[in-house]
C-alpha positions in Angstrom: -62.8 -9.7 -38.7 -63.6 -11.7 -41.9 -68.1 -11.8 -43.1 -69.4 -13.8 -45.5 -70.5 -11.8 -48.6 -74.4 -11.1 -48.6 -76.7 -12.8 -50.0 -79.0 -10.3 -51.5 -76.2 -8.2 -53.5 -76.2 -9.4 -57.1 -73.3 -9.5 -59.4 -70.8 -6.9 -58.2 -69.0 -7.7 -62.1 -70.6 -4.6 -64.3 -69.4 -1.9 -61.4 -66.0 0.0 -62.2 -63.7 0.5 -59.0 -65.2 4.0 -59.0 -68.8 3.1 -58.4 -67.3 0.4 -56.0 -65.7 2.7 -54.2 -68.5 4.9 -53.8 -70.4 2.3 -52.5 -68.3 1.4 -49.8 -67.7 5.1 -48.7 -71.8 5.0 -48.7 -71.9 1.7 -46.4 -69.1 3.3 -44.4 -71.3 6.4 -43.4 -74.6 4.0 -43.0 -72.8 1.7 -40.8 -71.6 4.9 -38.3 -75.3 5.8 -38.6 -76.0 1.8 -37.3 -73.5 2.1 -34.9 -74.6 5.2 -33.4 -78.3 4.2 -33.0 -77.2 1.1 -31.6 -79.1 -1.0 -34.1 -76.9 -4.6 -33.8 -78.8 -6.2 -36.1 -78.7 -3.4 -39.3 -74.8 -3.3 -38.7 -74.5 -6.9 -39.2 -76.1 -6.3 -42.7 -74.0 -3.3 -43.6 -71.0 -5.1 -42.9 -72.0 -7.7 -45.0 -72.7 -5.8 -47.6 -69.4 -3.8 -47.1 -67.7 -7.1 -47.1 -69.0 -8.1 -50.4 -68.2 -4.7 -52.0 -64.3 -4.6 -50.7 -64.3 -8.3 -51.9 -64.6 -7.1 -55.4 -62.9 -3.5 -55.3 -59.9 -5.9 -54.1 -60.4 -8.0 -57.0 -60.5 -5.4 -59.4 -57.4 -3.7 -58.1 -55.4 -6.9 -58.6 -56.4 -7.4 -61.6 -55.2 -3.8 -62.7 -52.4 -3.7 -61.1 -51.1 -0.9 -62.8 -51.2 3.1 -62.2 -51.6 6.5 -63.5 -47.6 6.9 -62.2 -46.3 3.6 -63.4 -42.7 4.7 -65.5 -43.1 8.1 -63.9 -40.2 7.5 -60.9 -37.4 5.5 -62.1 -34.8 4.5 -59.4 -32.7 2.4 -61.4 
């Protein structure tokens, strides 16, 4: 299911896909937390939030496309 991005999270720009990722792993565990108390209305914010933050890690990782293997297996 697609969420809008949230309003309230600033530019996501500065953050390397590390810190990104860190992020989301954190939203991940909060939104278990949500899920478990049964709090409807806090998981609709964390998965906003998450939404935004995968938007951008996305982003990033098409934009460097490349990884630490690329030339290491050649099948030619």
């Amino acid at each position: 299911m697609d969420y809008p991005e949230h309003p309230l999270i600033s530019s996501l720009d500065d953050l390397s896909e590390q810190q990104l990722l860190d992020k989301i792993t954190e939203l991940n565990k909060k939104l278990s937390i949500a899920y478990n108390t049964g709090n409807g209305h806090l998981c609709n914010q964390v998965r906003l939030a998450l939404a935004s933050y995968n938007t951008k890690y996305q982003e990033k990782l098409r934009k460097n496309p490349g990884s630490e293997y690329d030339g290491v297996i050649d099948i030619s």
